[in-house]
mmCIF file of the N, C-alpha and C atoms, coordinates in Angstrom:
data_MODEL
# 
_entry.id   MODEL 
# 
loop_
_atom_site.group_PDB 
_atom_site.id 
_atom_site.type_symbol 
_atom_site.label_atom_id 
_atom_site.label_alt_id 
_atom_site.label_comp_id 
_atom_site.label_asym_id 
_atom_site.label_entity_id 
_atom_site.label_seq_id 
_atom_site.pdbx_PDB_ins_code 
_atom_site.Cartn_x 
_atom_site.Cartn_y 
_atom_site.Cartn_z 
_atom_site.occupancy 
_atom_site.B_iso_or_equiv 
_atom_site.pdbx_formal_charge 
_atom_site.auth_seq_id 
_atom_site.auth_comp_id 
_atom_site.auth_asym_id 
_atom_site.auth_atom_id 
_atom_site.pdbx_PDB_model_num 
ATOM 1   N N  . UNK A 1 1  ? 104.901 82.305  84.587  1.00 0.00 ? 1  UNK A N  1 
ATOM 2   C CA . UNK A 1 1  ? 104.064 82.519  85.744  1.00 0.00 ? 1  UNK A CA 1 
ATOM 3   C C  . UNK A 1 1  ? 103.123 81.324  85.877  1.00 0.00 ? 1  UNK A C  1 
ATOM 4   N N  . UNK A 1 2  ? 102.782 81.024  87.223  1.00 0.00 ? 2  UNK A N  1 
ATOM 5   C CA . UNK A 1 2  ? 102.129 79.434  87.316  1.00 0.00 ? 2  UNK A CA 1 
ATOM 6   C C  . UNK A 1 2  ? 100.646 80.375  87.356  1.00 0.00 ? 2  UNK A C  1 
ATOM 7   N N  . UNK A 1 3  ? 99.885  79.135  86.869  1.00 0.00 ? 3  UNK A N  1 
ATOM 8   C CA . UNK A 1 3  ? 98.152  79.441  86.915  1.00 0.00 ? 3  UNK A CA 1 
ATOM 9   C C  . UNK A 1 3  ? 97.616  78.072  87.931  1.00 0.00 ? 3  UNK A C  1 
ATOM 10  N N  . UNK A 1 4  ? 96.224  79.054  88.403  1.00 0.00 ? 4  UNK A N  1 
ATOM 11  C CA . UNK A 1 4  ? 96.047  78.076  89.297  1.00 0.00 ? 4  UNK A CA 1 
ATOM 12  C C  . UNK A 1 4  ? 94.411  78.347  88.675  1.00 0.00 ? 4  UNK A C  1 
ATOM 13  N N  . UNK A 1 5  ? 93.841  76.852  88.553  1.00 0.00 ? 5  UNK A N  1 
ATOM 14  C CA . UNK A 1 5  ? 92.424  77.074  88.330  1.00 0.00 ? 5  UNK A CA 1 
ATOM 15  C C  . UNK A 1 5  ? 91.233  76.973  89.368  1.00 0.00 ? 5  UNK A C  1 
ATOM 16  N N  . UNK A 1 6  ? 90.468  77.471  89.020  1.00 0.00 ? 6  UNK A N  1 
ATOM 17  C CA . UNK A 1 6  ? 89.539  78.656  89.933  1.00 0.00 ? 6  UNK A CA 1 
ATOM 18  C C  . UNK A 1 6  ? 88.023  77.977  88.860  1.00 0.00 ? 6  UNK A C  1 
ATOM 19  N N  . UNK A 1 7  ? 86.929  77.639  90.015  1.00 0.00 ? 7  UNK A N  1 
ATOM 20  C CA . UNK A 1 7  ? 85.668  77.665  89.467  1.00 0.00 ? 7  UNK A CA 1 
ATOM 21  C C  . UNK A 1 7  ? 84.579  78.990  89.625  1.00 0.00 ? 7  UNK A C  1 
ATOM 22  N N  . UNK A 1 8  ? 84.156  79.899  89.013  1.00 0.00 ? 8  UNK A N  1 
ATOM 23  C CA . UNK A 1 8  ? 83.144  80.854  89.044  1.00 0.00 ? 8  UNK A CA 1 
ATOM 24  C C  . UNK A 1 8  ? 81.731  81.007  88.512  1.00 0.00 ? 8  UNK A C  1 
ATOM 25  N N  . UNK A 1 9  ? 81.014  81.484  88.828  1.00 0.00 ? 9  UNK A N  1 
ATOM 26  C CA . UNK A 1 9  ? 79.689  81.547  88.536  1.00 0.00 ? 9  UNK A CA 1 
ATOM 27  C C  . UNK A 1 9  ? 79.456  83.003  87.973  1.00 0.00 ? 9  UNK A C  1 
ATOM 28  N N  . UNK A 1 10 ? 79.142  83.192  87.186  1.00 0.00 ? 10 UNK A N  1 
ATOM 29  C CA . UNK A 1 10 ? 79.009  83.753  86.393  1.00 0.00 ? 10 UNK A CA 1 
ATOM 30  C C  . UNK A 1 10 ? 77.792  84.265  85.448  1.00 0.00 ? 10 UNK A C  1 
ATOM 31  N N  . UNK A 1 11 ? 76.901  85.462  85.164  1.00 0.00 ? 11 UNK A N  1 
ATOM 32  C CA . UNK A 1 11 ? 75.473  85.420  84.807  1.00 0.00 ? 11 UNK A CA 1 
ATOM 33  C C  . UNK A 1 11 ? 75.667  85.401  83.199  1.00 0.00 ? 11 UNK A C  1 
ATOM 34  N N  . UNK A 1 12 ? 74.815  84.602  82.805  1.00 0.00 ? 12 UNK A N  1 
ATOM 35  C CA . UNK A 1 12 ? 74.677  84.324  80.966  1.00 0.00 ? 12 UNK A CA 1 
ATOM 36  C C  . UNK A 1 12 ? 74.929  85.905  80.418  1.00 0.00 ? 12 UNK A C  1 
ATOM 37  N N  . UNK A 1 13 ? 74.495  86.807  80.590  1.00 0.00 ? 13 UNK A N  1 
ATOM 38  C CA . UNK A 1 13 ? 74.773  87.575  79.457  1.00 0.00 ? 13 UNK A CA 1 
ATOM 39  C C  . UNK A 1 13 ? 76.015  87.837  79.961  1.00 0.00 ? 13 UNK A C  1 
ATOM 40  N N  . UNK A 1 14 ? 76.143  88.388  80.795  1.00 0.00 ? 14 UNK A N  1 
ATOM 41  C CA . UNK A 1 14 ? 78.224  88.581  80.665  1.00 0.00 ? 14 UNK A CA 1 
ATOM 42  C C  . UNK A 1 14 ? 78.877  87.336  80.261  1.00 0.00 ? 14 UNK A C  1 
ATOM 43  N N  . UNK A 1 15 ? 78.516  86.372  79.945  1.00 0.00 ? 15 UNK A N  1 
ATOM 44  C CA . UNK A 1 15 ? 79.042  85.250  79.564  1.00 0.00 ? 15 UNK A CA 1 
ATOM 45  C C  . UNK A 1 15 ? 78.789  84.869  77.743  1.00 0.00 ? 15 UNK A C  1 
ATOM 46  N N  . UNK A 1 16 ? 77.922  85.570  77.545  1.00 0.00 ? 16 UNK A N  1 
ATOM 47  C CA . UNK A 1 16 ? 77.363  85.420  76.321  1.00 0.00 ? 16 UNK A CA 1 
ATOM 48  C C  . UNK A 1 16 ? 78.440  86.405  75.421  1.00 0.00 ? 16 UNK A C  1 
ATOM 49  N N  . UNK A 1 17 ? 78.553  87.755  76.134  1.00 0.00 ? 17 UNK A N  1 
ATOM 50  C CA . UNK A 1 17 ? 79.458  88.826  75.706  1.00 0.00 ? 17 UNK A CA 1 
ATOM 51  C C  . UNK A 1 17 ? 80.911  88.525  75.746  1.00 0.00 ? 17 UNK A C  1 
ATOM 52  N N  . UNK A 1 18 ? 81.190  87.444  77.058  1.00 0.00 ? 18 UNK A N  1 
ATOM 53  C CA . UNK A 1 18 ? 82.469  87.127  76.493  1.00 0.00 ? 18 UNK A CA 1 
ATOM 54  C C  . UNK A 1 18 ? 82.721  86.054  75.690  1.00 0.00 ? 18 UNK A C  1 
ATOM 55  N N  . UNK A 1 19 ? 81.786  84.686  75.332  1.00 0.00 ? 19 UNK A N  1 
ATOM 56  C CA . UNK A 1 19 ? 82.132  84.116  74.194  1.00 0.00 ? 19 UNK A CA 1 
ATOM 57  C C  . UNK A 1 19 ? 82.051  84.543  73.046  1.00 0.00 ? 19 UNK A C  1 
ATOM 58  N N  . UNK A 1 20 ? 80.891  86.141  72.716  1.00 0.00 ? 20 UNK A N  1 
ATOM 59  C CA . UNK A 1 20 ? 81.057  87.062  71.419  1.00 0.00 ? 20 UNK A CA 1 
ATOM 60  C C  . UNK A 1 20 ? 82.695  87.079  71.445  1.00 0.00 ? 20 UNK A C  1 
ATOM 61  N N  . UNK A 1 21 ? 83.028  88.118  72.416  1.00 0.00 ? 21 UNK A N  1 
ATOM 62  C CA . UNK A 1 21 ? 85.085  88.384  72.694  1.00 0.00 ? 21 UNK A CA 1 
ATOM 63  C C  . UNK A 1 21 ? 85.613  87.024  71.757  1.00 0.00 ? 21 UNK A C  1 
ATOM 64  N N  . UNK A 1 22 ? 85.660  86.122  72.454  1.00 0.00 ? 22 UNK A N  1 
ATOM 65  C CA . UNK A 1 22 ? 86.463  84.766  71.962  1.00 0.00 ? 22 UNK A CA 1 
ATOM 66  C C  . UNK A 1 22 ? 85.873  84.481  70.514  1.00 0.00 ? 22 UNK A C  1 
ATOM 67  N N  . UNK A 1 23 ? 85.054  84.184  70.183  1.00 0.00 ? 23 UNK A N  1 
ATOM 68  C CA . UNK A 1 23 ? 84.089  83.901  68.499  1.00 0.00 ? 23 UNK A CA 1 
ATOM 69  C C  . UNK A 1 23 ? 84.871  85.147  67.730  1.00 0.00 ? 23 UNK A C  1 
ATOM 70  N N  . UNK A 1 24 ? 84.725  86.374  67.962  1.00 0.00 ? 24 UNK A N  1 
ATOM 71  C CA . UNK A 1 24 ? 85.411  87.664  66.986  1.00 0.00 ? 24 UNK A CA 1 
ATOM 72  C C  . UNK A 1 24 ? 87.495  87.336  67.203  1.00 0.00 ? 24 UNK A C  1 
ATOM 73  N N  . UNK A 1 25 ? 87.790  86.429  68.193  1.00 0.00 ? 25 UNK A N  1 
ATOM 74  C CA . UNK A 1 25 ? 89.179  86.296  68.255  1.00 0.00 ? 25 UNK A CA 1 
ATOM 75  C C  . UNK A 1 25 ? 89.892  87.411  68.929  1.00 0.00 ? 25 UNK A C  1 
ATOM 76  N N  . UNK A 1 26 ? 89.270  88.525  69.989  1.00 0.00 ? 26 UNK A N  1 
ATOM 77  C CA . UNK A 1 26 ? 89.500  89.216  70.668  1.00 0.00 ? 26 UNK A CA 1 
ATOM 78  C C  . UNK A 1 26 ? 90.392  88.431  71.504  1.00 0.00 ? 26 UNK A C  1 
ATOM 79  N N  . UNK A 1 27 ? 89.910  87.557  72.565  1.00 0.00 ? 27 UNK A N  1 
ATOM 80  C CA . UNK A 1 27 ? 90.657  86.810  73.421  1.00 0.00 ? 27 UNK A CA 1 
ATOM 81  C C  . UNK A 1 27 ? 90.795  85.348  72.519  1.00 0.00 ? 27 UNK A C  1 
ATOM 82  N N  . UNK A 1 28 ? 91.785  84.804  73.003  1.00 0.00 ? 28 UNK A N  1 
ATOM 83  C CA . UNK A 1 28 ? 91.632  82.808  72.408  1.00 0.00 ? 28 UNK A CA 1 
ATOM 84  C C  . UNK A 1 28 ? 90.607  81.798  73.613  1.00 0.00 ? 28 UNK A C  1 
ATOM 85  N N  . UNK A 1 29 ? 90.944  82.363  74.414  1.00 0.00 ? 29 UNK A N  1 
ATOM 86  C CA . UNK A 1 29 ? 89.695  81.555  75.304  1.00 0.00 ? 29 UNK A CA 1 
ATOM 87  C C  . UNK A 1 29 ? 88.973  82.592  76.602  1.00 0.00 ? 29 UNK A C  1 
ATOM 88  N N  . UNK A 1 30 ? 87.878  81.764  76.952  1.00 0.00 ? 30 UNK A N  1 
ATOM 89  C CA . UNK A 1 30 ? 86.734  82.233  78.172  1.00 0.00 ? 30 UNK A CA 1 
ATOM 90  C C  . UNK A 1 30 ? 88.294  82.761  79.144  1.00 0.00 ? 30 UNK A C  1 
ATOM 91  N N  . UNK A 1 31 ? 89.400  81.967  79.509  1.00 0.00 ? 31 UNK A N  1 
ATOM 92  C CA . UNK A 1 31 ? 90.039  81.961  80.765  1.00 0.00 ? 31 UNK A CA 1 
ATOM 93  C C  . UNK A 1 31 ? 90.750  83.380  80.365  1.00 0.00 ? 31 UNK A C  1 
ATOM 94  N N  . UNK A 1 32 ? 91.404  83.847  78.925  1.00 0.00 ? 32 UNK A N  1 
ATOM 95  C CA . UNK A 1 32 ? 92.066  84.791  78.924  1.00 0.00 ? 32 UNK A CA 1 
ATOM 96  C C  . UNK A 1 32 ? 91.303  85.820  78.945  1.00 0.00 ? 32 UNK A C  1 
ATOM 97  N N  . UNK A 1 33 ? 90.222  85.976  78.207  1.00 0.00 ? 33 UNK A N  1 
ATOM 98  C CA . UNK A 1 33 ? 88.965  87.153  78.842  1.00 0.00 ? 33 UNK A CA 1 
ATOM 99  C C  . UNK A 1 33 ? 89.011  87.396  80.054  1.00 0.00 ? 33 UNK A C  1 
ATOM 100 N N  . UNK A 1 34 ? 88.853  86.695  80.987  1.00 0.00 ? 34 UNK A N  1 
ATOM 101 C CA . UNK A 1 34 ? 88.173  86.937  82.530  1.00 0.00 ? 34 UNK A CA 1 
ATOM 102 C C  . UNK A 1 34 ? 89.308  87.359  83.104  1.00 0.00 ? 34 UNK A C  1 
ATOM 103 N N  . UNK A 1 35 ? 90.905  86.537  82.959  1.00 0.00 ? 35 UNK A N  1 
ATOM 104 C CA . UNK A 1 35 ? 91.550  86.625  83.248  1.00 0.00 ? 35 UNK A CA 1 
ATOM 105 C C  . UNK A 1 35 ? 92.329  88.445  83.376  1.00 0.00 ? 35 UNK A C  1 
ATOM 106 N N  . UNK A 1 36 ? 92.101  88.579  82.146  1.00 0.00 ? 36 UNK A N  1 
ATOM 107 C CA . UNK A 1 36 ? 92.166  90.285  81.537  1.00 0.00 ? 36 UNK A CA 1 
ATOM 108 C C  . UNK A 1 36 ? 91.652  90.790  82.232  1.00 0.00 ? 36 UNK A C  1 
ATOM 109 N N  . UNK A 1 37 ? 90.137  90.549  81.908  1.00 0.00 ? 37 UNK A N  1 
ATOM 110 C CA . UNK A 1 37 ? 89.251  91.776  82.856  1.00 0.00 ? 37 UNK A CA 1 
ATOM 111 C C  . UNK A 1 37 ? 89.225  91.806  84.337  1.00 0.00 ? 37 UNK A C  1 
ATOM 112 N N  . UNK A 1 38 ? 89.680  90.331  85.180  1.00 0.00 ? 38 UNK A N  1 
ATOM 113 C CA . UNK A 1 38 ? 90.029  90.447  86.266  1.00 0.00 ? 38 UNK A CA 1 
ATOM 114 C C  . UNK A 1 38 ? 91.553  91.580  86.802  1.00 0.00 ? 38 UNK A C  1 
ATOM 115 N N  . UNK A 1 39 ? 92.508  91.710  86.157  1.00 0.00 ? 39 UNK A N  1 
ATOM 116 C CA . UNK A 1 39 ? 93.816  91.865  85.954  1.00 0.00 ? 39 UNK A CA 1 
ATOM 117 C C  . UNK A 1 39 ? 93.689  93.720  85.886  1.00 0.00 ? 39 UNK A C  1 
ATOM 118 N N  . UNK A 1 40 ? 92.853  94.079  84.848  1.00 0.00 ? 40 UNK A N  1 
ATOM 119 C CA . UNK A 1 40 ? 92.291  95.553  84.288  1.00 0.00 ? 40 UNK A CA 1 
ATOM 120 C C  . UNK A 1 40 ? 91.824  95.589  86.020  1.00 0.00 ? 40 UNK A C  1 
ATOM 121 N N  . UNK A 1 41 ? 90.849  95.306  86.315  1.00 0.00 ? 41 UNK A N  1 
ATOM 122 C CA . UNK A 1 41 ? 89.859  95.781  87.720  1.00 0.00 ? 41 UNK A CA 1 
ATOM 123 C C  . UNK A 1 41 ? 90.621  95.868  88.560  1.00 0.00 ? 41 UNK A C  1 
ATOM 124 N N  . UNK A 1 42 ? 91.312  94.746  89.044  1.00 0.00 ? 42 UNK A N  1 
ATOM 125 C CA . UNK A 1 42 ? 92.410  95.007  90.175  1.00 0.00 ? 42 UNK A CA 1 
ATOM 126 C C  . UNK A 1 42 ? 93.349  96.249  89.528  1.00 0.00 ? 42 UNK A C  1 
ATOM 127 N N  . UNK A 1 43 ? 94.419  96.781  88.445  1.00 0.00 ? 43 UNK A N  1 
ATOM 128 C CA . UNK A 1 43 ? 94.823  97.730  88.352  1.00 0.00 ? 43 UNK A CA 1 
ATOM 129 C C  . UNK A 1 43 ? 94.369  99.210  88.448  1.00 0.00 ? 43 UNK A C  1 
ATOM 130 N N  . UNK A 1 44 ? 93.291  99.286  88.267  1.00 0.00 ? 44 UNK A N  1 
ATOM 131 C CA . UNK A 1 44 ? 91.879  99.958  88.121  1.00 0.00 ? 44 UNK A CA 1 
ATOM 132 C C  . UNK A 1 44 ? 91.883  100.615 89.964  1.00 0.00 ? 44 UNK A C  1 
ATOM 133 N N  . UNK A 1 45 ? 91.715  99.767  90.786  1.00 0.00 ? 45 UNK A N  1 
ATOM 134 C CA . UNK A 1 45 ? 91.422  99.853  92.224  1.00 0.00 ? 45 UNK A CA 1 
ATOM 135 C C  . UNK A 1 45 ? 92.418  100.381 92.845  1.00 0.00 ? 45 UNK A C  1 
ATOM 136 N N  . UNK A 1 46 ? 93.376  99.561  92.474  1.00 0.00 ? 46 UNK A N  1 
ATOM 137 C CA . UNK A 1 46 ? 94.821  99.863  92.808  1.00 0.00 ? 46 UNK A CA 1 
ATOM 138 C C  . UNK A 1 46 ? 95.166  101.982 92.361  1.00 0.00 ? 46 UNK A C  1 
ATOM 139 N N  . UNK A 1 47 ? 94.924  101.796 91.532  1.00 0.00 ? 47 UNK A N  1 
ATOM 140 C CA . UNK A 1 47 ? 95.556  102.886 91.221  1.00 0.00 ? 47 UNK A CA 1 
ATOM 141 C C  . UNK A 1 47 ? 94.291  104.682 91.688  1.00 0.00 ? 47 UNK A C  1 
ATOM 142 N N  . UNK A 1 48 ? 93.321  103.995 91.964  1.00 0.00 ? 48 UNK A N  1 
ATOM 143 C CA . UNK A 1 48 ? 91.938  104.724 92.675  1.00 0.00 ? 48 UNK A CA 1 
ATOM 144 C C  . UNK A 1 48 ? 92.563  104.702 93.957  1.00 0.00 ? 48 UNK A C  1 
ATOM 145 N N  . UNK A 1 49 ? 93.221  103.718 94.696  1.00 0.00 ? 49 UNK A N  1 
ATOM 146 C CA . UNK A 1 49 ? 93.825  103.968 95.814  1.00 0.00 ? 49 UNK A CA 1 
ATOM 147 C C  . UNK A 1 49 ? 94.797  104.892 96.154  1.00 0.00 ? 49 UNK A C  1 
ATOM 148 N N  . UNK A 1 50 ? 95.878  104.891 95.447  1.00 0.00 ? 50 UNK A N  1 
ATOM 149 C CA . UNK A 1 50 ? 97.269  105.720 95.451  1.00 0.00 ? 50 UNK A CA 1 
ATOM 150 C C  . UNK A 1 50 ? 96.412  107.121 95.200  1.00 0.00 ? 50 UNK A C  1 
ATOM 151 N N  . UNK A 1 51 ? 95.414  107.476 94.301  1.00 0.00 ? 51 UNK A N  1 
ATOM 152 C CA . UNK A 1 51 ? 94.705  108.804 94.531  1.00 0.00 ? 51 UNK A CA 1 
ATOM 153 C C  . UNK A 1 51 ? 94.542  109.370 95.473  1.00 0.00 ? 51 UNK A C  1 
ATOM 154 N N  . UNK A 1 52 ? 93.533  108.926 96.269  1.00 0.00 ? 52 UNK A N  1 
ATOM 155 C CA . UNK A 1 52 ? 92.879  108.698 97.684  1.00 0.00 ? 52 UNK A CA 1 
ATOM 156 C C  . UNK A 1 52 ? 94.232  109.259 98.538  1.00 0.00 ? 52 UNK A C  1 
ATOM 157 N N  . UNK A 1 53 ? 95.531  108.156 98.501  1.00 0.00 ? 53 UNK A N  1 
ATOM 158 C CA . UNK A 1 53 ? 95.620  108.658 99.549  1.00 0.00 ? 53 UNK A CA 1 
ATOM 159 C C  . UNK A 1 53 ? 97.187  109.860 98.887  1.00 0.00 ? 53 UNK A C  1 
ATOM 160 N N  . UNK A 1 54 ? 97.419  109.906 97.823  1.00 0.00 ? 54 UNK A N  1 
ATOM 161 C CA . UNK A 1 54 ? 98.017  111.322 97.436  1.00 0.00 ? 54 UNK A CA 1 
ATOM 162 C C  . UNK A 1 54 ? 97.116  112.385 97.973  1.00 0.00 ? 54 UNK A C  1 
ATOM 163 N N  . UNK A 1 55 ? 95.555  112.627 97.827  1.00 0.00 ? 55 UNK A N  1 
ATOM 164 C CA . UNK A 1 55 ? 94.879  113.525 98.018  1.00 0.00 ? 55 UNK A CA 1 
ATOM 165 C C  . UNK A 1 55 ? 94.996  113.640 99.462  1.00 0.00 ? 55 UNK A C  1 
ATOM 166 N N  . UNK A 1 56 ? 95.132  113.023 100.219 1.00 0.00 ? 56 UNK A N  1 
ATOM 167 C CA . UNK A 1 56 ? 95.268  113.219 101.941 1.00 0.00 ? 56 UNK A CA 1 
ATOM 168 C C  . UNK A 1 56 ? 96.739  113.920 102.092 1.00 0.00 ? 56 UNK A C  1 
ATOM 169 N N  . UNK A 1 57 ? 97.933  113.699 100.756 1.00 0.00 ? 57 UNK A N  1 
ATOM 170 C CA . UNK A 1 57 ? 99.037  114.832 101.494 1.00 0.00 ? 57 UNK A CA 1 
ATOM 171 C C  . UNK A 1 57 ? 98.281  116.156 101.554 1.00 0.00 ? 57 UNK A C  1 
ATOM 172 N N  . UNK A 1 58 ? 99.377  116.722 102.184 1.00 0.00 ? 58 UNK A N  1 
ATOM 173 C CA . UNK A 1 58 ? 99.426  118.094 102.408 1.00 0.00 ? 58 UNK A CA 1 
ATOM 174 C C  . UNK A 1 58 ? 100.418 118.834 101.389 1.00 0.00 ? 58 UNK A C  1 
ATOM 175 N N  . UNK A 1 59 ? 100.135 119.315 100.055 1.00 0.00 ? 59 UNK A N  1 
ATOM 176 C CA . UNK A 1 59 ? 101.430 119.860 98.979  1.00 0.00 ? 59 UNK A CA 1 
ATOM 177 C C  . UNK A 1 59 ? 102.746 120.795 99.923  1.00 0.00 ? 59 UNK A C  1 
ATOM 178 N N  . UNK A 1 60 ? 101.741 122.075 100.510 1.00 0.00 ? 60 UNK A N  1 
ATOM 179 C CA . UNK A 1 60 ? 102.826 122.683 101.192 1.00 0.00 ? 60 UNK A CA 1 
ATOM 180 C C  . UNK A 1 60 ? 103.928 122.112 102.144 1.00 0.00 ? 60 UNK A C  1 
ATOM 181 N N  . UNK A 1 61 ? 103.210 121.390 103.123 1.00 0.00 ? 61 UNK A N  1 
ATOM 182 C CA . UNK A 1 61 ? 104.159 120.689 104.205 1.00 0.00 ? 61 UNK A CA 1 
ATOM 183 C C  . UNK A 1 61 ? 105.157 119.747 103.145 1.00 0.00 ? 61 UNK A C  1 
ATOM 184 N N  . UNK A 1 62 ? 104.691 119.048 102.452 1.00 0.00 ? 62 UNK A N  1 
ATOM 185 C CA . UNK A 1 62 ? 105.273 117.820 101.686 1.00 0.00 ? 62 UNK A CA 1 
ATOM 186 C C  . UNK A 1 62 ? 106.678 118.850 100.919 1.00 0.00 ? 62 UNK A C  1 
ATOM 187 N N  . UNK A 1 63 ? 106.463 119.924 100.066 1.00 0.00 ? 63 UNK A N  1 
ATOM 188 C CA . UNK A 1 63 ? 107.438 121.053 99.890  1.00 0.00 ? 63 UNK A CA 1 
ATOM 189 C C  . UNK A 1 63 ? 108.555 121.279 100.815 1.00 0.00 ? 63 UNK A C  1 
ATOM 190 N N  . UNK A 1 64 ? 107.996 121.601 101.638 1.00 0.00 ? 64 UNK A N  1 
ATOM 191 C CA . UNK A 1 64 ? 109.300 122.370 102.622 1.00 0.00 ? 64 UNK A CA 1 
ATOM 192 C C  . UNK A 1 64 ? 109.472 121.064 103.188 1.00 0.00 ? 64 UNK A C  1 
ATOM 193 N N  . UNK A 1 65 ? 108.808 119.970 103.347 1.00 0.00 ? 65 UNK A N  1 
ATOM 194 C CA . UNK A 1 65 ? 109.753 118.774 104.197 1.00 0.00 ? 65 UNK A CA 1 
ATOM 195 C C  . UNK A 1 65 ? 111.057 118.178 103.117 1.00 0.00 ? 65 UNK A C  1 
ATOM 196 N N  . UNK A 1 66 ? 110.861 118.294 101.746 1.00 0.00 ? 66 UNK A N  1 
ATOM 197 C CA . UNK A 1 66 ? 111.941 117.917 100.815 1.00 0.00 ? 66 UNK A CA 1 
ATOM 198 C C  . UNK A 1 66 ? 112.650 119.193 100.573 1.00 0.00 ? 66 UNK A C  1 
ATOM 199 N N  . UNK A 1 67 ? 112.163 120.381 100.910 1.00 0.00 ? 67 UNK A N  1 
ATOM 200 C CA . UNK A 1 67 ? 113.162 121.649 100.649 1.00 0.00 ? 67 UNK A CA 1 
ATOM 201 C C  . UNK A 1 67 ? 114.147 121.425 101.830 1.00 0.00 ? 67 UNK A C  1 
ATOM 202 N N  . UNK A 1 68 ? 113.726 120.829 102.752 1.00 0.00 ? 68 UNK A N  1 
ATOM 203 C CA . UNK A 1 68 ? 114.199 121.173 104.183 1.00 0.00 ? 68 UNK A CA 1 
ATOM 204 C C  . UNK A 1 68 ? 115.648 119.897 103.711 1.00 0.00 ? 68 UNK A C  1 
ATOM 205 N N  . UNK A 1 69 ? 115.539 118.581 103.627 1.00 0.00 ? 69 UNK A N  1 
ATOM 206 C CA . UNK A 1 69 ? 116.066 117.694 103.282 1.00 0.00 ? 69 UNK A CA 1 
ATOM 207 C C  . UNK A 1 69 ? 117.014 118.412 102.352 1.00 0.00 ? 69 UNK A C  1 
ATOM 208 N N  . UNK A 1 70 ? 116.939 119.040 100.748 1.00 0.00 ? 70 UNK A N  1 
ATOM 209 C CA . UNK A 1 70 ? 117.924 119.331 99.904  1.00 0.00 ? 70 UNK A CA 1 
ATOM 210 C C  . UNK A 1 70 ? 119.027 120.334 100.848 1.00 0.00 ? 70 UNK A C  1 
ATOM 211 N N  . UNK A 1 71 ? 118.572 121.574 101.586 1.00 0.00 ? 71 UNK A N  1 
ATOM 212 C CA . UNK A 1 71 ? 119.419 122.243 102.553 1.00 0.00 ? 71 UNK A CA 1 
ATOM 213 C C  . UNK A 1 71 ? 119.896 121.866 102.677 1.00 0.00 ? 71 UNK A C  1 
ATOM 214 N N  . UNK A 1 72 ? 119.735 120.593 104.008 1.00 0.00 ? 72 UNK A N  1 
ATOM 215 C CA . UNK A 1 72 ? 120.628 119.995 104.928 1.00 0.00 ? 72 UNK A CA 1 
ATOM 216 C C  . UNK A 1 72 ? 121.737 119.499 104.050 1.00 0.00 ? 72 UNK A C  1 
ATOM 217 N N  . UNK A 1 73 ? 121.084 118.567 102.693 1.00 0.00 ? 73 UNK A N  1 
ATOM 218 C CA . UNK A 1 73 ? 122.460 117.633 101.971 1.00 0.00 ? 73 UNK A CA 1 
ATOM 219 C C  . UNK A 1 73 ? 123.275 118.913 101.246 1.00 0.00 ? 73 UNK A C  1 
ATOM 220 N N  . UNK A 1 74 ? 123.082 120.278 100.996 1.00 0.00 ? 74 UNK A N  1 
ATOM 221 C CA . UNK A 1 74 ? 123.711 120.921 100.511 1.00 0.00 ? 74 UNK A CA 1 
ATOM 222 C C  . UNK A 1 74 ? 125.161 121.324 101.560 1.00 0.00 ? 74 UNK A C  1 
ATOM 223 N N  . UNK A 1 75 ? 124.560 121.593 102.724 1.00 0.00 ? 75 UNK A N  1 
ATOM 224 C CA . UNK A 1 75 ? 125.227 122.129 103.713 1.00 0.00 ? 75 UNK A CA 1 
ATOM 225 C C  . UNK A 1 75 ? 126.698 120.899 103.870 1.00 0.00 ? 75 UNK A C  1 
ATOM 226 N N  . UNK A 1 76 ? 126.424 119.581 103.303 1.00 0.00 ? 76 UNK A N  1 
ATOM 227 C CA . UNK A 1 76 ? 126.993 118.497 104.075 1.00 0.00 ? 76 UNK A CA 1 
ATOM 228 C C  . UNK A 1 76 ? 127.846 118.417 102.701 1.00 0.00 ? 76 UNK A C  1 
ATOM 229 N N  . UNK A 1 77 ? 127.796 118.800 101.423 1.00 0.00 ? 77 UNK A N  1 
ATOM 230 C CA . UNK A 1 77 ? 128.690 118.360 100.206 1.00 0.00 ? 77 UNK A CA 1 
ATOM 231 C C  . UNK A 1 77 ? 129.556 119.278 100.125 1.00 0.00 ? 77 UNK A C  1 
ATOM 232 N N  . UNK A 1 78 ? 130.823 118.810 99.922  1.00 0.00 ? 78 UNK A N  1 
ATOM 233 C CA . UNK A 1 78 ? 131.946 119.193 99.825  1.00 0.00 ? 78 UNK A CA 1 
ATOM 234 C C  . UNK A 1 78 ? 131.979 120.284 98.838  1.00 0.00 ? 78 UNK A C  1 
ATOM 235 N N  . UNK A 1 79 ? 132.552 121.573 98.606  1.00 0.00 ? 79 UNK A N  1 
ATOM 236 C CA . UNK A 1 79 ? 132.892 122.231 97.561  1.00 0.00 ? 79 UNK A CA 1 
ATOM 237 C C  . UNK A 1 79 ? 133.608 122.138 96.341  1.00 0.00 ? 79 UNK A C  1 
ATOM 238 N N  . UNK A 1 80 ? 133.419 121.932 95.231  1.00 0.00 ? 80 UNK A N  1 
ATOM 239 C CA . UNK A 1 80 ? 134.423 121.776 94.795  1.00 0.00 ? 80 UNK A CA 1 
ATOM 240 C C  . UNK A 1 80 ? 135.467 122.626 93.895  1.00 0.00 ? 80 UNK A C  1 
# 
């Protein structure tokens, strides 16, 4: 996978906490820290999303619209 470098600003103590990370050998460098915790947050959001909008189906309708679907393909397969 290609990397592309990126300048950020960043406040000393979260910066302090991640060269602790790198010094204990958690990460090997500042870039794979941030990189991580950037990577975690976006999956993080991502997956707060797909919640959101599962919670907007409707279970019942969503039921009988795939009950309705298995019928039909039953009606259409051959006997055997």
């Amino acid at each position: 996978m290609s990397k592309a470098k990126i300048a950020i600003t960043i406040d000393e103590p979260i910066l302090a906490r991640i060269d602790r990370l790198v010094a204990e050998q958690v990460f090997s460098s500042r870039s794979q820290a941030i990189e991580a915790a950037v990577e975690e947050k976006i999956e993080r959001l991502e997956h707060g999303r797909l919640a959101r909008e599962c919670a907007k189906l409707d279970p019942a309708f969503e039921k009988a619209l795939a009950e309705e679907g298995v019928s039909r393909e039953l009606d259409e397969w051959p006997e055997y």
